[in-house]
C-alpha positions as CSV (number, residue, x, y, z in Angstrom):
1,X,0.0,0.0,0.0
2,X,3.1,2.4,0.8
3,X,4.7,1.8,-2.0
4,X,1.5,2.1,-4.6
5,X,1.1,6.1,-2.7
6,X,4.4,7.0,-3.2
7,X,4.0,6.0,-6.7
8,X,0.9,8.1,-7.0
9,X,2.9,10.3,-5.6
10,X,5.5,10.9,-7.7
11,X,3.4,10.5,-11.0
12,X,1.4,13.5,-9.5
13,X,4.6,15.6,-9.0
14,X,5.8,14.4,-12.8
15,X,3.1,15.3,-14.1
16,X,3.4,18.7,-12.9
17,X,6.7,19.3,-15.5
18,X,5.2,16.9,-18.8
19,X,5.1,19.1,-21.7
20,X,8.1,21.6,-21.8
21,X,10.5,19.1,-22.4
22,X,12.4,18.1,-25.3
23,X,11.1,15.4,-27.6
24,X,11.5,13.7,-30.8
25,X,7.9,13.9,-32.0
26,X,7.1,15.1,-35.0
27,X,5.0,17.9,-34.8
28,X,2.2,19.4,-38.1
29,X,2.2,23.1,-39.1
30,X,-0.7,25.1,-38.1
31,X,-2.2,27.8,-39.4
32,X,-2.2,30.6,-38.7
33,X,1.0,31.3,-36.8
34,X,3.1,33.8,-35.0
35,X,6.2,35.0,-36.0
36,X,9.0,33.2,-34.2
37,X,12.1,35.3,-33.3
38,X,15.6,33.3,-32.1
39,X,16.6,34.2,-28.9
40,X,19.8,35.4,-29.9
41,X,18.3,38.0,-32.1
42,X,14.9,39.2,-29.7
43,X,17.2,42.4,-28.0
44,X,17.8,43.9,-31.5
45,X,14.3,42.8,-32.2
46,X,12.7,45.1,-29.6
47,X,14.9,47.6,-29.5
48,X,14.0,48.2,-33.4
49,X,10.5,48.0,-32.8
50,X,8.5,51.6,-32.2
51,X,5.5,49.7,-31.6
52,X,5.1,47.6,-28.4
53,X,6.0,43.8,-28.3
54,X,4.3,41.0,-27.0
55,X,6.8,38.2,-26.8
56,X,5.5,34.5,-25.8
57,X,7.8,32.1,-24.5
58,X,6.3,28.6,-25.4
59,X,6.7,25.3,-27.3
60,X,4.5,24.4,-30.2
61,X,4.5,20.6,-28.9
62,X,3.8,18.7,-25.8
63,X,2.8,21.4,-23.5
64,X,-1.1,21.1,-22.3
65,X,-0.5,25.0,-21.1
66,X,1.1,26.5,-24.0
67,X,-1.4,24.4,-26.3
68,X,-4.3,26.0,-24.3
69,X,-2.8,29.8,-25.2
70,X,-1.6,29.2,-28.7
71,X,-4.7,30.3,-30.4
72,X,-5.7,32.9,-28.1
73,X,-2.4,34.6,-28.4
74,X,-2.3,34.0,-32.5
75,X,-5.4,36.2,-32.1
76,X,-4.1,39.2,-29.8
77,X,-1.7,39.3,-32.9
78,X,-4.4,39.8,-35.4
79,X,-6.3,42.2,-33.1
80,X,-3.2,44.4,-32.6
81,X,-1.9,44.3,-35.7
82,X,0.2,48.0,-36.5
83,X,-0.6,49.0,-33.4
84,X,1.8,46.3,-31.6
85,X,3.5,43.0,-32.0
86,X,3.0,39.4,-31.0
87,X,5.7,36.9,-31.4
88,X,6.6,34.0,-29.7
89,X,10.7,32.4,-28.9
90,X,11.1,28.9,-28.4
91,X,11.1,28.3,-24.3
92,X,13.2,25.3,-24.5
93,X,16.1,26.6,-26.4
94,X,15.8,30.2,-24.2
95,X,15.5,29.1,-20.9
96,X,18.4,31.0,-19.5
97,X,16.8,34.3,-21.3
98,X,13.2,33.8,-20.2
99,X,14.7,34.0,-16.4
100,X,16.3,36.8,-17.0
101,X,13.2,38.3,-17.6
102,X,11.8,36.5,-14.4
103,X,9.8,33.9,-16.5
104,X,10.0,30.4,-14.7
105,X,7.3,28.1,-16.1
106,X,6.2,27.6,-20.2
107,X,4.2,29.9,-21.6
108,X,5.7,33.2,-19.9
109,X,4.8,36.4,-21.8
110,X,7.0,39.6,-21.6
111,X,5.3,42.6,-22.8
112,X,8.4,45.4,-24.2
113,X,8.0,49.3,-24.9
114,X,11.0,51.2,-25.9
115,X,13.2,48.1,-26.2
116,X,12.7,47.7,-22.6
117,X,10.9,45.0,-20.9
118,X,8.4,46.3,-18.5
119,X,5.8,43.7,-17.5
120,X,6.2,39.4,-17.3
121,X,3.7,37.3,-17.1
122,X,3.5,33.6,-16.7
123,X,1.0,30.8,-16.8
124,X,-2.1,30.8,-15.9
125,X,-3.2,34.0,-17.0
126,X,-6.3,35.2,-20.1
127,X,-5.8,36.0,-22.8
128,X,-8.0,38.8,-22.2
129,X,-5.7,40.5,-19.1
130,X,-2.8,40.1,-21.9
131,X,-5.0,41.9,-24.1
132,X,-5.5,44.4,-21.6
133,X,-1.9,45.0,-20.9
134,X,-1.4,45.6,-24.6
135,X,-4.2,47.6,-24.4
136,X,-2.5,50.2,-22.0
137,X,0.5,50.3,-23.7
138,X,-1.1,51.6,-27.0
139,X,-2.9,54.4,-26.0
């Protein structure tokens, strides 16, 4: 009986980190998309923006949370089209970057204005309070 909780146990607690890892699946092309910026190029990407950026850092695969925002988020892009930008940075390959920014869990959302980063955001949150955000920041 001890043994079958603790295995409960720790399938509960692995659970808790499925989706953000690595894998070998082969994932299909949706449409429509976001633009996806490398990590290595998102300061100059920001910085040469005049509108504001939302940036989402997510996986396209294996992620029950970051499959739940995709379409939402693909959305805010269409409804702030030239007025700000939506674009999304593999989390996997970034994970050093997205802490910087104080992300610690797939999808985390950094808004920037001015090539500055001035609100994150991580999971759980609407897609309607990210809309809001963006909201403020083009008035």
């Amino acid at each position: 009986m001890t043994n079958l909780l603790y295995c409960l146990l720790f399938l509960t607690f692995a659970s808790m980190f499925v989706g953000c890892s690595g894998s070998n699946v082969e994932t299909v092309a949706e449409a429509p998309s976001l633009t996806t910026v490398r990590g290595s190029e998102l300061q100059s990407f920001v910085a040469e923006s005049e509108l504001p950026v939302l940036v989402e850092f997510g996986v396209d695969y294996q992620c029950e949370r970051c499959r739940q925002m995709k379409q939402p988020v693909v959305d805010l892009g269409g409804q702030f089209e030239g007025r700000a930008k939506v674009v999304r940075v593999d989390f996997n390959t970034n994970a050093k970057l997205v802490s910087q920014y104080g992300g610690t869990i797939c999808p985390t959302y950094v808004f920037f204005q001015g090539g500055e980063p001035v609100r994150t955001e991580s999971f759980p949150i609407s897609a309607d309070l990210l809309a809001s955000h963006l909201e403020s920041m083009t008035e």
